[in-house]
PDB file as gemmi writes it, atoms N, CA and C in Angstrom:
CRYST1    1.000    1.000    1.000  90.00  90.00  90.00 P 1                      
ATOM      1  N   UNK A   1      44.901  -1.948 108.579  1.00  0.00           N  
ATOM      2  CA  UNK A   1      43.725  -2.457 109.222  1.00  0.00           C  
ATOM      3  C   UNK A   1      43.355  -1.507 110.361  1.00  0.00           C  
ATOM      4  N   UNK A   2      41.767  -1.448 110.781  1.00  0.00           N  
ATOM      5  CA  UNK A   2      42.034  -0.277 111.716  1.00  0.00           C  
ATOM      6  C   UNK A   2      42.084  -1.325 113.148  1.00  0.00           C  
ATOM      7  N   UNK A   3      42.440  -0.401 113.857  1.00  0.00           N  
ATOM      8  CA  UNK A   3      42.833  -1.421 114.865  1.00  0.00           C  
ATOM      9  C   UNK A   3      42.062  -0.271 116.514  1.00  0.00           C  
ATOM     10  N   UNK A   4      41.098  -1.148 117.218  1.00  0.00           N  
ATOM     11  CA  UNK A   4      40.623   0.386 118.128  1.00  0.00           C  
ATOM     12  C   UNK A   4      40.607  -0.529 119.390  1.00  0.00           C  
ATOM     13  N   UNK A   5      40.296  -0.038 120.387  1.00  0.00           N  
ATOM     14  CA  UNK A   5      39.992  -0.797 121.961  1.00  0.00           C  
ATOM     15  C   UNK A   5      39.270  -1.569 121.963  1.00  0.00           C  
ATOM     16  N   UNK A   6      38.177  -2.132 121.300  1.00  0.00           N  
ATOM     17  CA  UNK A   6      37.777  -3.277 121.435  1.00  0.00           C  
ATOM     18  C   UNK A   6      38.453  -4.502 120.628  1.00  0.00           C  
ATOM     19  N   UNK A   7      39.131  -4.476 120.065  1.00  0.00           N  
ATOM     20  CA  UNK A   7      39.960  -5.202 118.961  1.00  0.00           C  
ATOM     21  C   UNK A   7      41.481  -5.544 120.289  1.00  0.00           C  
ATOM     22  N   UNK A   8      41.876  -4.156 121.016  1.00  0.00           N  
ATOM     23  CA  UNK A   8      42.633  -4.337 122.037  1.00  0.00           C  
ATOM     24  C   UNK A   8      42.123  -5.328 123.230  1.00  0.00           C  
ATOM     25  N   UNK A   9      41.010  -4.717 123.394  1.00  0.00           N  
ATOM     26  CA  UNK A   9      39.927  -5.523 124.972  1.00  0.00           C  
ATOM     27  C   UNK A   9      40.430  -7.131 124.624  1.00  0.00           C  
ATOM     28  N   UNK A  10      40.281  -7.539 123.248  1.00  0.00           N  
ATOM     29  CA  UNK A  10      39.943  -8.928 122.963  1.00  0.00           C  
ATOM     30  C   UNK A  10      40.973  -9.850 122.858  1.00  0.00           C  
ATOM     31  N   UNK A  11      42.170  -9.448 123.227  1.00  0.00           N  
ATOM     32  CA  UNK A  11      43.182  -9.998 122.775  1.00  0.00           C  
ATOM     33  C   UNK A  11      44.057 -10.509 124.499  1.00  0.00           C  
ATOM     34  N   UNK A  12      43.321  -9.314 125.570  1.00  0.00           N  
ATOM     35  CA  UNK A  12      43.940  -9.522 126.982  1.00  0.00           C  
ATOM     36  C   UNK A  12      43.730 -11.131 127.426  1.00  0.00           C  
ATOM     37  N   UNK A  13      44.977 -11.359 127.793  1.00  0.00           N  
ATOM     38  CA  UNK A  13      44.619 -12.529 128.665  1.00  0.00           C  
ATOM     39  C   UNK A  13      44.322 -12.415 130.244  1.00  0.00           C  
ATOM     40  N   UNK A  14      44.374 -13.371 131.448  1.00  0.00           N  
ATOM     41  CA  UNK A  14      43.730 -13.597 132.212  1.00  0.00           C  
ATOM     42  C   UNK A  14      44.951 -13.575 133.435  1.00  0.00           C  
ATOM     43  N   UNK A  15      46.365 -13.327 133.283  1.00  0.00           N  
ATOM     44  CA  UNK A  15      47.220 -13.014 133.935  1.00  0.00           C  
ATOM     45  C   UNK A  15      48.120 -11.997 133.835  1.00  0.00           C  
ATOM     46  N   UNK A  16      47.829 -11.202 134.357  1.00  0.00           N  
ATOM     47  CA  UNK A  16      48.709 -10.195 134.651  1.00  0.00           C  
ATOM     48  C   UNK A  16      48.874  -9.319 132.978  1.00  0.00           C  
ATOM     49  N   UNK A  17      49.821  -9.266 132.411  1.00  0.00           N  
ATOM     50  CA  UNK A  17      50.247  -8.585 130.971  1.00  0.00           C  
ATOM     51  C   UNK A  17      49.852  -9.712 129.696  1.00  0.00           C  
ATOM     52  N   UNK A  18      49.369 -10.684 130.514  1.00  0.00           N  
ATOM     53  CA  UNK A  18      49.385 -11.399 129.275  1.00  0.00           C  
ATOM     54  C   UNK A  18      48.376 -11.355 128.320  1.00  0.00           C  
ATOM     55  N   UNK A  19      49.057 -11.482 126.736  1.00  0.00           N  
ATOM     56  CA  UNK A  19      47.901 -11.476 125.505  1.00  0.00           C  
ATOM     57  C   UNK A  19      47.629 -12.763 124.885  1.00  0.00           C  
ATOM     58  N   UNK A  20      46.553 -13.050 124.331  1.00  0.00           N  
ATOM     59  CA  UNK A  20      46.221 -14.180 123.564  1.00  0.00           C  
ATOM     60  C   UNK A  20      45.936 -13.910 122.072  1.00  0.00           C  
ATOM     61  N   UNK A  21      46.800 -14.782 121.391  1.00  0.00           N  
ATOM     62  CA  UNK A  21      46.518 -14.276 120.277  1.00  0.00           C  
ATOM     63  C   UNK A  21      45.150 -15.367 119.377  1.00  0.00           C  
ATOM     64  N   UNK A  22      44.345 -14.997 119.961  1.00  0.00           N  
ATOM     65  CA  UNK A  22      43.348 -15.309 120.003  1.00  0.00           C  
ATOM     66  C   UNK A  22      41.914 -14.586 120.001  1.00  0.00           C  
ATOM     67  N   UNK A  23      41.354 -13.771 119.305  1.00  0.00           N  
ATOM     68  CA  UNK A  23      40.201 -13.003 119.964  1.00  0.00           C  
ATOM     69  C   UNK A  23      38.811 -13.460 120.233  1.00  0.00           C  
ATOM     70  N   UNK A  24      38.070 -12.595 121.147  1.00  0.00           N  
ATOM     71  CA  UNK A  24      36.706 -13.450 121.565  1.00  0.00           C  
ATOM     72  C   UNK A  24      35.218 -12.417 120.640  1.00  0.00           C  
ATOM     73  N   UNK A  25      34.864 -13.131 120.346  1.00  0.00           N  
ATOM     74  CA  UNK A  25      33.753 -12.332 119.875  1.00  0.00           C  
ATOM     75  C   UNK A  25      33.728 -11.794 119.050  1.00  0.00           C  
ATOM     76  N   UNK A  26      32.350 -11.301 118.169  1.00  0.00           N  
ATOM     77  CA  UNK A  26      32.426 -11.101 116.738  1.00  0.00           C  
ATOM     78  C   UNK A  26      33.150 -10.335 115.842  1.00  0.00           C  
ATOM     79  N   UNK A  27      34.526  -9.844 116.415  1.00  0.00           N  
ATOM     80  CA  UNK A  27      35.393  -8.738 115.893  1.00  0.00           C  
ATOM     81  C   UNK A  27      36.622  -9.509 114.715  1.00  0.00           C  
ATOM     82  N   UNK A  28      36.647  -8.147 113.574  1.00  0.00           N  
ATOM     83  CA  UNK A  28      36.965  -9.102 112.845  1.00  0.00           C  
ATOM     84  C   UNK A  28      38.576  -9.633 112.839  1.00  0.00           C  
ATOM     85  N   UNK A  29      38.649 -10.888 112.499  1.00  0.00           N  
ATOM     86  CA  UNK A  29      39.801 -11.331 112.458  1.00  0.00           C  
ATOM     87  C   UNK A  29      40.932 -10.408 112.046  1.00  0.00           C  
ATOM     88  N   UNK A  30      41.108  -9.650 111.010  1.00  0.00           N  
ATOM     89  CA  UNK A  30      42.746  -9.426 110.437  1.00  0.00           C  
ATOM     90  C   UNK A  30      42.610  -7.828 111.588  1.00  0.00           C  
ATOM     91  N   UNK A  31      41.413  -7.623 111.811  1.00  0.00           N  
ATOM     92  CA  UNK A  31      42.083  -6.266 112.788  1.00  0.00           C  
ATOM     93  C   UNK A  31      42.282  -6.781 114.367  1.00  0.00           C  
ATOM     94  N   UNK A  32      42.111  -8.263 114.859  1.00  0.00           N  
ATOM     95  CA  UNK A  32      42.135  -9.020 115.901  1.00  0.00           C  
ATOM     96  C   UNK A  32      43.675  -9.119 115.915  1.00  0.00           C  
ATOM     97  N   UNK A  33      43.901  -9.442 114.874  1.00  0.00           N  
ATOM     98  CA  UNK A  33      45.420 -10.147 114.690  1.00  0.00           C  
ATOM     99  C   UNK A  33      46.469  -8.800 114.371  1.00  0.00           C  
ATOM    100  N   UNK A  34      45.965  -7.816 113.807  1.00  0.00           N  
ATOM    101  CA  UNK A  34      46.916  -6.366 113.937  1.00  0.00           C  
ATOM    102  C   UNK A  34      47.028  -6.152 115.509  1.00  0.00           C  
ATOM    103  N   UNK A  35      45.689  -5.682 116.163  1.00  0.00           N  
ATOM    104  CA  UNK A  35      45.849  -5.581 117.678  1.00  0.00           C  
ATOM    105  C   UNK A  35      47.144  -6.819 118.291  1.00  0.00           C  
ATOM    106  N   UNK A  36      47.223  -7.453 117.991  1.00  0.00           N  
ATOM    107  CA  UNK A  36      47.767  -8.328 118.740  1.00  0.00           C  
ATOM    108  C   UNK A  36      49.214  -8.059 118.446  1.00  0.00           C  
ATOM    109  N   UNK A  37      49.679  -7.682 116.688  1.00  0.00           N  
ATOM    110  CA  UNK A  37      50.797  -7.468 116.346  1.00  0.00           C  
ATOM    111  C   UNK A  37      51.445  -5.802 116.958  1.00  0.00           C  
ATOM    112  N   UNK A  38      50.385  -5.161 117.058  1.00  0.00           N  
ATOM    113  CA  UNK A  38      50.736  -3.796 117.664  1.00  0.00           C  
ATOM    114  C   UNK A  38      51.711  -4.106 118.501  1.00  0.00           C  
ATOM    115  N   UNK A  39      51.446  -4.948 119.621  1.00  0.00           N  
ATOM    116  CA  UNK A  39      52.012  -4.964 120.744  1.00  0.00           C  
ATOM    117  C   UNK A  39      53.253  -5.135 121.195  1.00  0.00           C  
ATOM    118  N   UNK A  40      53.910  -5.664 119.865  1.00  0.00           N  
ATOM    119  CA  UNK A  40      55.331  -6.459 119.298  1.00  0.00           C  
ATOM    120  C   UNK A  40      56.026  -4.756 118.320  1.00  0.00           C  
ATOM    121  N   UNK A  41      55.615  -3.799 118.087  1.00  0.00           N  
ATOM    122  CA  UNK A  41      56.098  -2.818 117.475  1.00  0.00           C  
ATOM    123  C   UNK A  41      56.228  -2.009 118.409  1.00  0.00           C  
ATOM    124  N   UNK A  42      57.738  -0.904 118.284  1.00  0.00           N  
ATOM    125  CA  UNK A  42      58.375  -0.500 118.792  1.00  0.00           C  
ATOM    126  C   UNK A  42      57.301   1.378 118.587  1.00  0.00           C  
ATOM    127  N   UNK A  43      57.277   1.981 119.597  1.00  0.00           N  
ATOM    128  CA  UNK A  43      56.608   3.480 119.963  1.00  0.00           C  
ATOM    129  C   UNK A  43      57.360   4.444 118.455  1.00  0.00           C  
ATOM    130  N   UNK A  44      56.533   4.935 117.753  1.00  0.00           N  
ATOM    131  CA  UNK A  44      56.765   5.905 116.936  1.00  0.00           C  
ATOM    132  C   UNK A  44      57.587   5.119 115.641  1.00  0.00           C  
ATOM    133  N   UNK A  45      57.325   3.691 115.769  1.00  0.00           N  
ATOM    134  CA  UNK A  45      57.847   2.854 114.031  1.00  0.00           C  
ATOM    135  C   UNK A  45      56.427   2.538 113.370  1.00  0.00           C  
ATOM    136  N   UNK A  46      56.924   3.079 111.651  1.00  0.00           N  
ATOM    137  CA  UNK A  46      55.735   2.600 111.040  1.00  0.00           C  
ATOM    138  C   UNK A  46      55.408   1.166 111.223  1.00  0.00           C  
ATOM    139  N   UNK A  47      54.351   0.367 110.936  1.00  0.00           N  
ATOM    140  CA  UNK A  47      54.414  -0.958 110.383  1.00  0.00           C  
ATOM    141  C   UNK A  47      52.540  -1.248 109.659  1.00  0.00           C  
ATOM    142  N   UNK A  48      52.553  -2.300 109.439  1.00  0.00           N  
ATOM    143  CA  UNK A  48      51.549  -2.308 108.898  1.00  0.00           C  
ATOM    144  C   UNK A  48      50.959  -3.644 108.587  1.00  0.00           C  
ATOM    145  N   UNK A  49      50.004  -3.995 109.285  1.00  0.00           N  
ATOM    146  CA  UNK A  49      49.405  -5.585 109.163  1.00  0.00           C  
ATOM    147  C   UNK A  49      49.006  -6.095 107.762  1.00  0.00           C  
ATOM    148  N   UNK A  50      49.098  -6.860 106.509  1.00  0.00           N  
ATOM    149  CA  UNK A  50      48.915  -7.124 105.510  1.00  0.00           C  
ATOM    150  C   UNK A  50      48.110  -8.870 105.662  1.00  0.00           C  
ATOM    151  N   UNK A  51      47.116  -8.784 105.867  1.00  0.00           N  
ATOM    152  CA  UNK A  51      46.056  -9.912 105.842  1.00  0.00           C  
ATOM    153  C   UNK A  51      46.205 -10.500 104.796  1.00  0.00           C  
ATOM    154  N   UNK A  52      47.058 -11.858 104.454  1.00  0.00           N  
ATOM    155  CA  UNK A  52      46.737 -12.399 103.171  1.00  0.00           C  
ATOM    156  C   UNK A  52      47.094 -13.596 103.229  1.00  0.00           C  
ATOM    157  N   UNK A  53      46.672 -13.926 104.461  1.00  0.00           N  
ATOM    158  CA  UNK A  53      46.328 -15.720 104.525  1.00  0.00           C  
ATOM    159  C   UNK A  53      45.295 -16.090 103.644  1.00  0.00           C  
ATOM    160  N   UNK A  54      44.065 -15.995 104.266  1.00  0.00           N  
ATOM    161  CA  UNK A  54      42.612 -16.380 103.592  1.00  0.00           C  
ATOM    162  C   UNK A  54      42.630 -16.294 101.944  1.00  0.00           C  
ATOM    163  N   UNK A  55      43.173 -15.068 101.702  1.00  0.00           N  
ATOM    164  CA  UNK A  55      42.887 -14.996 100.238  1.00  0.00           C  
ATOM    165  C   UNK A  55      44.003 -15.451  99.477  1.00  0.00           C  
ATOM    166  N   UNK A  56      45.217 -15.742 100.131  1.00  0.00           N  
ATOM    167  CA  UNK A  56      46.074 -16.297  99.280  1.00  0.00           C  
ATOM    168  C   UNK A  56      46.035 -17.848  99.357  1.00  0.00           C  
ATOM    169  N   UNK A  57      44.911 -18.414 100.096  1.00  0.00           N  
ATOM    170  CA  UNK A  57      44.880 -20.005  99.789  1.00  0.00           C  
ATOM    171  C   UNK A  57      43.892 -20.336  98.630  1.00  0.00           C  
ATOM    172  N   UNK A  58      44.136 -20.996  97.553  1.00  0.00           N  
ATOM    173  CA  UNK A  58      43.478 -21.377  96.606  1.00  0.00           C  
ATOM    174  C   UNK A  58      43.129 -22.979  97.309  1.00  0.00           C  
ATOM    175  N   UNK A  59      43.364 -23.666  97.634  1.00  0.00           N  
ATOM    176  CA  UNK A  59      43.511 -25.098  98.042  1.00  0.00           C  
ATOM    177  C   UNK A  59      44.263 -25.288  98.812  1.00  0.00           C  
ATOM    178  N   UNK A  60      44.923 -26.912  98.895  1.00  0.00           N  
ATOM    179  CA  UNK A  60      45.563 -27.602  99.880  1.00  0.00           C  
ATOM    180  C   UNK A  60      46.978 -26.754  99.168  1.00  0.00           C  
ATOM    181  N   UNK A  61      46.685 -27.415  97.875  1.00  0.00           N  
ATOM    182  CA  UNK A  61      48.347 -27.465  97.136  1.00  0.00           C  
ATOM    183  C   UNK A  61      48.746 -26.387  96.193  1.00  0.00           C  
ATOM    184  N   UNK A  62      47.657 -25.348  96.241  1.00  0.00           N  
ATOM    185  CA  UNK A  62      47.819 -23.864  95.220  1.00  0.00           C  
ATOM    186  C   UNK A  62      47.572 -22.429  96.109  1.00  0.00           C  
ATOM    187  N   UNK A  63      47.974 -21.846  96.399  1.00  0.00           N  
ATOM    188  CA  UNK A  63      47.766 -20.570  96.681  1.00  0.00           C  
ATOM    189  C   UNK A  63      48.320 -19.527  95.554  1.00  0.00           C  
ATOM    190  N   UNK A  64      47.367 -18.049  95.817  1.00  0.00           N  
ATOM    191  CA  UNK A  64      47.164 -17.037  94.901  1.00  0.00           C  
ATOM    192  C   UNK A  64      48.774 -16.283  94.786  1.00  0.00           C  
ATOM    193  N   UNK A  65      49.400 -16.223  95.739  1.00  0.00           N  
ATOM    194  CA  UNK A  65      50.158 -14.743  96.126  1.00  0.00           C  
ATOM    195  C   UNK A  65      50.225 -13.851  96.353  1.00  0.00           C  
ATOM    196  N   UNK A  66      48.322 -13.702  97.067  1.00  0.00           N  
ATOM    197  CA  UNK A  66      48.134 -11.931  97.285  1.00  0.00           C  
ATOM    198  C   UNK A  66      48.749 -12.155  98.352  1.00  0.00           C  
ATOM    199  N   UNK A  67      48.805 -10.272  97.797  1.00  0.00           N  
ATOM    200  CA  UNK A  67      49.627  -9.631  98.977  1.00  0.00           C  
ATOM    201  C   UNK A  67      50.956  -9.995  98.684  1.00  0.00           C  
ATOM    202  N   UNK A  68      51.808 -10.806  98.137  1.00  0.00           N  
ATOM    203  CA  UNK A  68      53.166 -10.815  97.998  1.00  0.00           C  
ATOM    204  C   UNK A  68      53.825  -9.695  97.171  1.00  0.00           C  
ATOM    205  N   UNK A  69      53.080  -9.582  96.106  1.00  0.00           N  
ATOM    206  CA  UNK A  69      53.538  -8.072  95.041  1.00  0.00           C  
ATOM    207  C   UNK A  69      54.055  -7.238  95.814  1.00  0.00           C  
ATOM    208  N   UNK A  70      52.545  -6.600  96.661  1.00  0.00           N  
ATOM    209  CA  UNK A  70      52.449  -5.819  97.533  1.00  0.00           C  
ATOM    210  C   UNK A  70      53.536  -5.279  98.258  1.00  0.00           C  
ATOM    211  N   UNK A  71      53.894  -6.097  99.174  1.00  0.00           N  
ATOM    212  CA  UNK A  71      55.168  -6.066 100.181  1.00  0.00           C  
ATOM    213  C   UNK A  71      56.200  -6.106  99.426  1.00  0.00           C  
ATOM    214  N   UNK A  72      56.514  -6.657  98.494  1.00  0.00           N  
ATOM    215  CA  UNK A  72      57.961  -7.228  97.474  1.00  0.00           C  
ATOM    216  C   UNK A  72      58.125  -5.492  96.996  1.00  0.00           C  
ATOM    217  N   UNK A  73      57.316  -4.955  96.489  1.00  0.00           N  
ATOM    218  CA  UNK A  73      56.915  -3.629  95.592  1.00  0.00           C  
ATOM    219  C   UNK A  73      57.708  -2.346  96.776  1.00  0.00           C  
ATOM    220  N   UNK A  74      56.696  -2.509  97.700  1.00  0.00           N  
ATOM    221  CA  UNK A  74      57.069  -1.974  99.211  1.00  0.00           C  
ATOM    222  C   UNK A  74      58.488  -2.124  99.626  1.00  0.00           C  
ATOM    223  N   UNK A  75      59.409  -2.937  99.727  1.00  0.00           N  
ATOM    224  CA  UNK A  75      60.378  -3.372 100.289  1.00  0.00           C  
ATOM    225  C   UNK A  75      61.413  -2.626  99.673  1.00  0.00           C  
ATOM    226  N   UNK A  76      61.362  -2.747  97.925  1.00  0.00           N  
ATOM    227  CA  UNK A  76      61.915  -2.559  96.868  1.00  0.00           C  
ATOM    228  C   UNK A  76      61.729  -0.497  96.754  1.00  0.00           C  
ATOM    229  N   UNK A  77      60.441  -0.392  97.198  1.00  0.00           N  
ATOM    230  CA  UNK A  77      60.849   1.339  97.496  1.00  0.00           C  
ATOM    231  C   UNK A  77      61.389   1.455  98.693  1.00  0.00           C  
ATOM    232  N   UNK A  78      61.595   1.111  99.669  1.00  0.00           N  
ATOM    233  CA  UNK A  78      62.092   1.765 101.063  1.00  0.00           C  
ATOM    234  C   UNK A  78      63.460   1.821 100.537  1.00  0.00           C  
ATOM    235  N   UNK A  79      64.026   0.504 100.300  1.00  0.00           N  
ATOM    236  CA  UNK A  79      65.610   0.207  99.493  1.00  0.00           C  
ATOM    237  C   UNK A  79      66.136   1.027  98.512  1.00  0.00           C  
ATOM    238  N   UNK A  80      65.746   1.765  98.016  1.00  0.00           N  
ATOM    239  CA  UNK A  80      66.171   2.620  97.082  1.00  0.00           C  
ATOM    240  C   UNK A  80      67.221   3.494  97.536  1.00  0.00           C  
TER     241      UNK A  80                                                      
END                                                                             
């Protein structure tokens, strides 16, 4: 997701260091929520935000599994 300073701006809270994981204004959600995860990753480690709430809900009681391949696939090459 790309993730830039206004995606950062939106996430500051109102004391001191603090963040909200929450953003204000029309920016979009899954790069709102990377900014926010940045902050939790360690200087010079890959990582990588994978958005797949929204599209993996089919309903109350069915969801798709995107994005699970994905990461499972991923996991399964680093392990090698």
């Amino acid at each position: 997701m790309p993730v830039n300073d206004e995606h950062r701006e939106s996430i500051e809270g109102h004391f001191g260091c603090d963040i909200a994981n929450l953003g204000r204004g029309p920016l979009g959600g899954s790069s709102t929520a990377a900014a926010f995860l940045e902050r939790f990753v360690e200087n010079d480690r890959p990582w990588a935000h994978i958005d797949m709430a929204a599209p993996g809900i089919l309903s109350e009681k069915d969801s798709s599994g995107f994005g699970a391949k994905l990461l499972l696939e991923y996991i399964n090459t680093i392990n090698k």
